[in-house]
N, C-alpha and C positions, 0 to 999 in steps of 0.2 A: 259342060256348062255353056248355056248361050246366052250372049249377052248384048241386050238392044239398048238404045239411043231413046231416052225422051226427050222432052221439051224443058221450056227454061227454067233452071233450078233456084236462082235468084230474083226478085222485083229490082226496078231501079234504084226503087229506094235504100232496096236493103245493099246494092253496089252501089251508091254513092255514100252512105255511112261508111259500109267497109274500106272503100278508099279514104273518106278522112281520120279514120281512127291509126289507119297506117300512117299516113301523112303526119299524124298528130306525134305519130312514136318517129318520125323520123327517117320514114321509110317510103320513098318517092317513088309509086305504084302509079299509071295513067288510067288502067281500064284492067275488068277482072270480067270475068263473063261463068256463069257455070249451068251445066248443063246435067239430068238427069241421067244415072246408067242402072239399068233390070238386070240382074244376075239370075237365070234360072238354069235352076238344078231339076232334076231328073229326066223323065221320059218326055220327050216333045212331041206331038204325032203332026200338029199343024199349027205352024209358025205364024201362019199368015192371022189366025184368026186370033193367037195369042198376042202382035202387036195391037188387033182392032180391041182388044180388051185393055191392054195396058197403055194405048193410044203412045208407041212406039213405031220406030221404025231401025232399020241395021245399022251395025255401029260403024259411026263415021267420024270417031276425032284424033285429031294429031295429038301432040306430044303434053301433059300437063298433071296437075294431082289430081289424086282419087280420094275423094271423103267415105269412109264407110262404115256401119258398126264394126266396133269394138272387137276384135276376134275374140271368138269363142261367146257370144253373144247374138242374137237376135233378136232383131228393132220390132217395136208395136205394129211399125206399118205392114214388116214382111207376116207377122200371122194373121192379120185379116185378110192380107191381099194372097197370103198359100190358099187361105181357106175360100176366097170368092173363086179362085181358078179354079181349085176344086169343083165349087158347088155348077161352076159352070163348064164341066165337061174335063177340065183336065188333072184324070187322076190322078197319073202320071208324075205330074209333076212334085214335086218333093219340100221344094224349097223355092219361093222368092225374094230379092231381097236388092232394096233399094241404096245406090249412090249417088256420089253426085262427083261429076268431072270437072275441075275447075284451069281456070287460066287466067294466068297473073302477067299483066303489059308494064312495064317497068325499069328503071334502074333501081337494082338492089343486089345486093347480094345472097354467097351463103351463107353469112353469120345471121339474117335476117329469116332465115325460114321458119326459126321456132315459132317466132311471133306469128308470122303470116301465118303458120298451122293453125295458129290458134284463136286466131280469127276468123278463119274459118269452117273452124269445127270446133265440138264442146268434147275436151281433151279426156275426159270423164267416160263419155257416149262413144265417139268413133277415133278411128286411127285414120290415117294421111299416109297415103301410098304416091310413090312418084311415080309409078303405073300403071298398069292393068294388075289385077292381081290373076294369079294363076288358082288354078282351080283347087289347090290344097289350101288356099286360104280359108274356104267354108269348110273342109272335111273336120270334123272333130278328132282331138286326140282321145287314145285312148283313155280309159277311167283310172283315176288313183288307186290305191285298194285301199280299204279298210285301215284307218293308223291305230296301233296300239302302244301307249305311254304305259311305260313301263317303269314301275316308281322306286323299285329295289331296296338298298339302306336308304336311299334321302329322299323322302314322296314328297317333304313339302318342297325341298331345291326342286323337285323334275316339275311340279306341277308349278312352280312360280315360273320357269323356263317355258312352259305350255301356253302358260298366264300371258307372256310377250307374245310369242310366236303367233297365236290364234286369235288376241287384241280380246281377252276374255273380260277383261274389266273385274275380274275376280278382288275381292280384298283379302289380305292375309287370317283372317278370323275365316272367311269361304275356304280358302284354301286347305286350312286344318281340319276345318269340318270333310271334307272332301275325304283329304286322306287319313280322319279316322272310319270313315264310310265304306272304302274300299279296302280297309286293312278289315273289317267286320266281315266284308265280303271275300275274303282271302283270291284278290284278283288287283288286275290292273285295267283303268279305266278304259275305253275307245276312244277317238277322238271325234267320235258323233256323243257320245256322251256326255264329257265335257263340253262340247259347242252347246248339246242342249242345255248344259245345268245353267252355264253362263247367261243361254237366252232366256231361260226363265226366271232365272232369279237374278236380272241386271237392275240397273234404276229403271230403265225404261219400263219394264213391266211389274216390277216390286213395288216400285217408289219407298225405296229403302228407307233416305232420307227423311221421308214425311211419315214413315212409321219408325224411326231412332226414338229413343228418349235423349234428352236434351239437358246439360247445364248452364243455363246462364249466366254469365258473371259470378260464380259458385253459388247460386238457387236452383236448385234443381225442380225442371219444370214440372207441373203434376200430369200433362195432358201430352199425346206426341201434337203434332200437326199436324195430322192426319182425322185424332180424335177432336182434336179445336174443330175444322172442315165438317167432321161427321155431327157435331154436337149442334150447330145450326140448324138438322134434320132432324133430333132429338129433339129440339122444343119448338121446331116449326113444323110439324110434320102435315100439315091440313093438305089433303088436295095432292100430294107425293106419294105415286102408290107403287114406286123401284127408284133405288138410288142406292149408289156405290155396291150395285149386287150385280148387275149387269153391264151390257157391253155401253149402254146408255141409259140416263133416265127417261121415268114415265111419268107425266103430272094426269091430273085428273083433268077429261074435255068433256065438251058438249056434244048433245044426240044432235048428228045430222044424217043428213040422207044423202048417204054413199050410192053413186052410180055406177055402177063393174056389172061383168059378165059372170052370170052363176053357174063358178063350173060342174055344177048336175045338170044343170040345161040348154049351158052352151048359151043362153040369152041375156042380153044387157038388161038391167032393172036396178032400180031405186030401194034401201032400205036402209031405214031409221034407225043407227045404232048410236052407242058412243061411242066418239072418236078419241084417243087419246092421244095426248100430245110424248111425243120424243125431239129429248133435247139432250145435243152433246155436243163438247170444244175438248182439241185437244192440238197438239201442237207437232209440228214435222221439222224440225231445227236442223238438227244435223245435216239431211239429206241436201234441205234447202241451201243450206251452205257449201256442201261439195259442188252441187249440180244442180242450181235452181229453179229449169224451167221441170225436170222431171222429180224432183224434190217436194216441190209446192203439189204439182198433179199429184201426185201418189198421198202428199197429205189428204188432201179433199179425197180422195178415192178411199185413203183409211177409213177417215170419218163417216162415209156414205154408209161402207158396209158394215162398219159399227152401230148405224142406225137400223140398216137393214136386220143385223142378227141380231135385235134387241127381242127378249120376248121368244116365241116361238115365230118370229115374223113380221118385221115390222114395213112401213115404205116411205122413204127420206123425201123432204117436200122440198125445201128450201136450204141456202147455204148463208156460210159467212167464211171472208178470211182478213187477216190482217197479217202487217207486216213491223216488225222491231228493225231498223237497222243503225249500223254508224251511219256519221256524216256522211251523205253524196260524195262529193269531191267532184260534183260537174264540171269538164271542163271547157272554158271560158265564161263559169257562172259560182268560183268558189266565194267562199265570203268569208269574212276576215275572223271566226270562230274555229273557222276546219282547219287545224293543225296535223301533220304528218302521225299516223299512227302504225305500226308495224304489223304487216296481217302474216298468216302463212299463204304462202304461196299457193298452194294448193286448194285455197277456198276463194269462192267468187268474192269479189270488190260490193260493196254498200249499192255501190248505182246497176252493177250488173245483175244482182237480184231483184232490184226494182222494176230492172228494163225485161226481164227474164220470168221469175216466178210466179206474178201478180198472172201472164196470161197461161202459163200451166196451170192454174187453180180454176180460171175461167174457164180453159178450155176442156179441164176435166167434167167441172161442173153441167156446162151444156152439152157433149157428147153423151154426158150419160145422160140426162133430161131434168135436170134441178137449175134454178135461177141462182143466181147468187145476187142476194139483197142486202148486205150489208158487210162492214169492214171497218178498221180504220190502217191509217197508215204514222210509223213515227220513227225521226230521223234521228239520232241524240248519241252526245259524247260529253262526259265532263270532265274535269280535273278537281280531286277533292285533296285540299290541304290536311292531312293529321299529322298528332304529334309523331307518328313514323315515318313523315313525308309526302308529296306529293300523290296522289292513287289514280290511275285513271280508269274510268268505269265506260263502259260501253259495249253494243254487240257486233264482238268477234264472229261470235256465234250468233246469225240474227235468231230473234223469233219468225215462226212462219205458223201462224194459229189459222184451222179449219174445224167449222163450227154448224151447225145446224138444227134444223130443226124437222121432225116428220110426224109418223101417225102408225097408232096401231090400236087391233081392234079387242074390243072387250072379251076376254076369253083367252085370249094371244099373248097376257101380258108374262107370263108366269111360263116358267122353263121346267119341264119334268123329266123326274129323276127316271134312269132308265136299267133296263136287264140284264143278264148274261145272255149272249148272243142277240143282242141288235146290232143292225149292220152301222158301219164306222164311215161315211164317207165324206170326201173331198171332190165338192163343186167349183169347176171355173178353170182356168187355163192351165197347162203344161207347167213341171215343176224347169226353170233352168236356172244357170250361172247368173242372178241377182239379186240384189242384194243381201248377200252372203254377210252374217254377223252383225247385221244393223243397230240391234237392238242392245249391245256390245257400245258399238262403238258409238252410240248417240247416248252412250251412259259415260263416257269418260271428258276428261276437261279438252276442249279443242284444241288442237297442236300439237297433242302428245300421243297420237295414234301414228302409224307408219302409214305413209301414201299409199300403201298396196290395199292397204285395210279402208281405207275412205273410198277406194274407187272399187272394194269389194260393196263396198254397202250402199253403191248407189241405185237405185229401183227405177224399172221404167214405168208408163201407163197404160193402160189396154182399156177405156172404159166403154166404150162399147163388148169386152165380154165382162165389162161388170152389170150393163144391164141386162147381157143376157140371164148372169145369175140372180138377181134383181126380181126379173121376170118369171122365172121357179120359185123365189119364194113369194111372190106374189099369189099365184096359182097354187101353192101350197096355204096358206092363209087364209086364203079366201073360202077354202072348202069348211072353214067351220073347225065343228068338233071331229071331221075326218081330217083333219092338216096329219099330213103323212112324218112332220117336222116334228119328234120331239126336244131337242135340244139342237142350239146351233151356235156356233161362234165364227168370230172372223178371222183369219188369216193374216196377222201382221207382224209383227216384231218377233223372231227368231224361227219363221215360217211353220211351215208341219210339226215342228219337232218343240215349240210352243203350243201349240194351236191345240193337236190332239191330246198330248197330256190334259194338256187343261181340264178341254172336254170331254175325259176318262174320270179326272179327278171330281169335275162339281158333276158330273153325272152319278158318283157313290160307288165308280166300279173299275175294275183294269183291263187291259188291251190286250190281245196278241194284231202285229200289223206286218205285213210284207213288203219290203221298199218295192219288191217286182210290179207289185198293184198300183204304183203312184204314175199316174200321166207324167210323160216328160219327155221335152222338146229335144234335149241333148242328151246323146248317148257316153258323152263324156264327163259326166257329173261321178263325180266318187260319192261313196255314201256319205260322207259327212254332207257334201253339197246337196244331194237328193233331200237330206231330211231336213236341211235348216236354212235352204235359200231362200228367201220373201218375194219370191212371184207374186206378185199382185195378183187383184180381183178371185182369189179363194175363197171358201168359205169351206168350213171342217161340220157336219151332221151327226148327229145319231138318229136313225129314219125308221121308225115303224116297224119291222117284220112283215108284220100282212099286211102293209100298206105301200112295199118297195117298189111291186109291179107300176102303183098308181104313179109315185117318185119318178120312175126311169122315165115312162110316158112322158110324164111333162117335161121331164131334159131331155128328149129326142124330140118331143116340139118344140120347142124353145131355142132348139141347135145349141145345145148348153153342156158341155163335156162332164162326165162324173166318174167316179172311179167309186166301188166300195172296197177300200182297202183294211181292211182290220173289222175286227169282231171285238164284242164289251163279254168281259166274265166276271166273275164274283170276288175273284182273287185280287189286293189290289196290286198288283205288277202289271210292268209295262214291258215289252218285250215285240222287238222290232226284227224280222228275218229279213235277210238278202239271199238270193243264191248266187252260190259261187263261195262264198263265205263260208268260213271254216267258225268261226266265232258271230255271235248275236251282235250286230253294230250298235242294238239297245238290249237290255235285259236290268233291270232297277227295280225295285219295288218304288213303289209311287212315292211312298216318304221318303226316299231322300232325295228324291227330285223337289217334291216342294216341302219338305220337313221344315223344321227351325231352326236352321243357320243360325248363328250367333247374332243375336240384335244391334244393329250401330248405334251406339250413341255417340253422341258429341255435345264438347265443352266449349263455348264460345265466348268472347269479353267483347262488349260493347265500345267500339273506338270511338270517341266522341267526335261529331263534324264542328270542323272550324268555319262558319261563314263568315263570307266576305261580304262589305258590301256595294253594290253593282256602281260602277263608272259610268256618268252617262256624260261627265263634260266636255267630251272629244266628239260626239257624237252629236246631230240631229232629230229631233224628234223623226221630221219626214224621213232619214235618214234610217231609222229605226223600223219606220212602218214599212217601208218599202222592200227593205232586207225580207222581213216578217213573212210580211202578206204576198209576196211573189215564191215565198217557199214551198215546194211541192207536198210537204206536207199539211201547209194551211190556205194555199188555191185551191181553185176547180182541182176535186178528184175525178174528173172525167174521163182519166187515162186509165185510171180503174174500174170506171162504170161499161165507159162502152165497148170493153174486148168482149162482152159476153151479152146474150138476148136475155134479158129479163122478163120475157112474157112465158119461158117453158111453162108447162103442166096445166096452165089454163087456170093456177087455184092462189095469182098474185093479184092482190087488191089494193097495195103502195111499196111503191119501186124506191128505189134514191133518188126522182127524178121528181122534178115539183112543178105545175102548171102550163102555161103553152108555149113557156119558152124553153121547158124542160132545165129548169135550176136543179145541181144533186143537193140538195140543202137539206132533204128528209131525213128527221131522225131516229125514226122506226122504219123497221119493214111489217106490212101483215099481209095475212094469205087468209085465204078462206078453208075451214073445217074441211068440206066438200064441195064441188061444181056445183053454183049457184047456193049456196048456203047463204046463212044472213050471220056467221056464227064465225069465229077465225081465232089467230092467233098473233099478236105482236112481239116483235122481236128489235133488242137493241144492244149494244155495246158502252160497256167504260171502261177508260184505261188511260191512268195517273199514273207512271212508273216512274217519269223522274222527279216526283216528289218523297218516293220512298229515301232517297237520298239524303234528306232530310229531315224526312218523319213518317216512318212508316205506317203508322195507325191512321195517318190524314193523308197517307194518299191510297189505303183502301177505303175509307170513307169517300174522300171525293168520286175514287172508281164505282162506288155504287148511287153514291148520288146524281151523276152524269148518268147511269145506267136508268136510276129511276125519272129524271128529268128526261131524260131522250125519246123514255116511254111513254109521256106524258103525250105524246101527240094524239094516240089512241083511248080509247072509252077504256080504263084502270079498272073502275068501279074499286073495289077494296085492294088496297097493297098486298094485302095476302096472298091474291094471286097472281103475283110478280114472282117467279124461284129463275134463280139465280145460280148460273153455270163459271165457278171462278177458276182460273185461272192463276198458281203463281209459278217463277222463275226465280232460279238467281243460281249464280256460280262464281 
């Protein structure tokens, strides 16, 4: 391994924060300095010309820590910067991979290091070495093998036992189901198996919850919450031509004149079609809360490619994100309502996802090429008196909502069902060791997962190879009635081992797949982790037959990686090979992976709220406004606007940004249809959450009222064609 010296890894700015946030815990640090270190692994033939690339020179420092990913992990940076070496002469080499060396000036001690660690690094993302590491720190260990749970006299004891261990989120009615499933199949499950049942049928991807039947106060309700949601669409349907079927909805747009290159002739032109709008919000809580700056990215990155495999095809124009959190607790800015609240340890503070997340969502957004035009932000903690005492409500768990909006073309809207033997594949980066079980553990209540499990399901970003995949199906789309694309989803919550079932299932047919075919970065993945990590920017196909040749083309121009791993048959089983493997790590008929579990319901009783009412005689009016209006949730959100360019794509026509002094006062965003259209789309946010507190009917009203006021800045013309993307929570 050799290992060179960049330049400064730190701004001033960012060391003289770091110095008072020590200072502030008590830790008298004078000066911290850090500096850049390149780890490269394999064959080197000329050194000199690989510092003029990595604008490095030989390693020259004395004694101090070392920041670095995470072992057994590799960072976003090191696979763009393997693949530029690559592309630019060095085969050779294998592996790059960026640290940073730091040095701390100071009286402190060693009881003090935790903290210092963790200042500077995100305890999530990298480990803190007090050396150099030696070169077995990149080597991968070997692979786990294949786990087999073995359920004997007591299946549901071993599988409740599995239930902790694996952070499955299973409830006990899953559980029975499970092991009347495998006592049918006279065997004992894998422990790829169970990861996948988990990840497919978690909250996260079920929405168990919003499909339970429900008792209220002993009424039993006649509709779930799901069908309440769906029944909106049932008597509003004008103008809605996909909802709740796909990965996003489609409203119906206007004919404009799309400018792209026809790829039958390789030439740029104009033509008049209709454009349809896609619109989708959905929410990244969990992540955001272990790991906020790559919690938030990776939400906006879901969302993108939720837009993108809407359809047979779609392309994401514009974004939105928001943020829930507790009180700030700024300090030397608290104020006299932020009372001491008890978090776990292991998840970021209120102000450090503020100061954190808001720019992983920007910066997701403009590395891939989307504006992000709209958001809100909201701080809030209460204390609610009932007759069973005091309650305090607030996010533990913040929200972290990514939202957008894009286009797809007439013909594109509609997913077709596919054959025996169409090829199976998996677009976009290398499967590794992240986030493992996510979709698990952003289904359980905060606090009650094990820390090995939260920092298993933390995801990083790559969006740059998400527009390379982007860019495929863009080129696929665009060919018309030849789009090589018959069916496509995205890759999220419970990686492959969600994704492709899925895509087996609403495609009408079953699998055979080979883990040996799936891209992958680490050779130390056991099969549970190869089939159910959540690598980002994936996308799962089923491609044409005599249309594959035209497919591959465009992912070798594009520089766009794909694998065809698995084949569709008529059977519906699922069934997953490895070699080396003495047993199938999958083998299921499709119904009991997504069969009918036992349905949750729940009985709930209405606690009536006691209000108070508000104290104001200790208090100033000016007193009052000042608190208010210097709060960062009701200033200038400037700190949200400008980490990211809001001119991408060339198709923004109102920013957050108002007149020549640039005030963010705007309460729409719109874009244009197409380059130079007269034709567009507006876009806006509401959100009333601490009024549900006290009436929940009035503060979804007000959220749509605020929704349709907001909108009001642009040409409405009929209400009708406002639809509305809701949003709820609660836990």
């Amino acid at each position: 391994m050799l290992i060179l010296q960049g330049g400064r890894a730190l701004s001033s700015f960012r060391i003289r924060s770091l110095i008072a946030r020590a200072q502030a815990a008590g830790i008298q640090i004078t000066g911290l300095t850090g500096t850049y270190l390149f780890f490269v692994m394999g064959e080197i033939r000329d050194s000199t010309k690989l510092k003029q690339l990595l604008d490095a020179d030989s390693l020259n420092v004395g004694s101090g820590s070392v920041v670095l990913p995470r072992s057994g992990t590799t960072s976003p940076w090191s696979s763009k910067a393997t693949e530029i070496a690559k592309n630019c002469g060095f085969e050779g080499v294998s592996r790059i991979e960026r640290g940073m060396h730091v040095v701390i000036e100071g009286d402190y001690g060693e009881a003090d290091w935790g903290l210092l660690n963790r200042l500077i690094s995100d305890p999530m993302m990298e480990d803190v070495l007090d050396s150099l590491p030696a070169d077995t720190f990149f080597i991968p260990s070997p692979p786990e093998p294949l786990g087999i749970v073995s359920l004997e006299a007591e299946p549901s004891r071993t599988l409740n036992a599995a239930n902790q261990k694996y952070g499955l989120a299973l409830s006990q009615e899953e559980i029975d189901y499970l092991s009347d499933a495998y006592e049918r199949l006279s065997r004992d499950p894998t422990d790829v198996e169970l990861m996948m049942f988990a990840q497919a049928n978690s909250e996260h991807c079920r929405h168990k919850i919003f499909n339970a039947s429900w008792t209220l106060d002993g009424a039993d309700q006649p509709k779930t919450l799901f069908q309440w949601i769906r029944n909106t669409h049932k008597i509003s349907p004008s103008g809605v031509l996909s909802a709740y079927t796909d990965n996003a909805a489609v409203v119906e747009g206007p004919l404009a004149e799309r400018f792209h290159v026809n790829p039958l002739t390789d030439r740029y032109e104009s033509v008049l079609v209709p454009v349809h709008l896609v619109m989708k919000v959905e929410t990244h809580n969990h992540p955001t809360a272990v790991s906020p700056n790559p919690g938030a990215a990776t939400g906006a990155g879901g969302e993108i490619r939720d837009e993108g495999a809407t359809g047979r095809g779609a392309k994401p124009k514009a974004g939105l994100t928001g943020f829930s959190v507790n009180y700030l607790r700024i300090p030397e800015f608290e104020m006299p309502w932020e009372h001491d609240l008890p978090m776990p340890s292991r998840l970021a503070s209120s102000l450090q996802i503020m100061l954190e997340a808001p720019i992983g969502g920007a910066a997701f957004n403009n590395e891939f090429g989307r504006p992000n035009l709209n958001g809100y932000f909201r701080a809030y903690e209460a204390s609610e008196p009932t007759p069973l005492g005091a309650r305090r409500r607030g996010y533990v768990k913040p929200i972290m909502i990514a939202g957008g909006i894009g286009s797809v073309t007439e013909g594109q809207v509609d997913k077709k069902l596919f054959s025996a033997g169409t090829p199976l594949v998996v677009l976009g980066g290398p499967a590794m060791l992240i986030g493992l079980g996510g979709g698990a553990a952003s289904s359980v209540g905060e606090g009650t997962s094990g820390s090995d499990l939260d920092y298993a399901s933390v995801q990083r970003a790559n969006p740059e190879m998400e527009r390379r995949c982007q860019e495929v199906i863009d080129r696929c789309w665009l060919r018309g009635p030849d789009n090589p694309i018959v069916f496509i989803h995205d890759v999220g919550a419970g990686g492959l081992s969600n994704a492709l079932p899925e895509l087996v299932k609403d495609g009408g047919v079953g699998a055979d797949f080979s883990m040996d075919w799936i891209p992958s970065a680490d050779s130390s993945l056991s099969p549970l982790a190869l089939w159910c990590n959540e690598s980002q920017e994936r996308y799962v196909l089923a491609i044409d037959l005599n249309k594959l040749d035209t497919f591959e083309s465009i992912c070798v121009r594009e520089r766009c990686p794909y694998a065809v791993v698995g084949y569709a048959h008529d059977e519906p089983h699922l069934s997953v090979e490895k070699t080396g493997e003495k047993i199938a790590p999958v083998d299921l008929p499709v119904d009991v992976l997504f069969g009918k579990p036992p349905k949750m319901h729940r009985d709930a009783s209405t606690i009536p709220v006691e209000l108070v009412p508000a104290n104001f005689s200790e208090v100033t009016f000016l007193e009052l406004a000042h608190r208010v209006l210097r709060h960062p949730t009701v200033a200038s959100k400037k700190f949200l606007i400008t980490i990211g360019d809001r001119t991408v794509s060339g198709l923004v026509h109102r920013d957050q940004m108002i007149g020549p002094w640039q005030v963010p006062v705007a309460d729409c965003a719109v874009t244009h249809s197409a380059i130079g259209s007269v034709t567009g789309e507006a876009m806006a946010m509401g959100e009333r959450t601490p009024l549900a507190l006290v009436n929940a009917a009035a503060s979804a009203r007000m959220a749509v009222a605020e929704t349709v006021l907001n909108m009001a800045g642009a040409a409405i013309g009929d209400l009708g064609q406002i639809k509305l993307s809701a949003n709820w929570m609660c836990a």
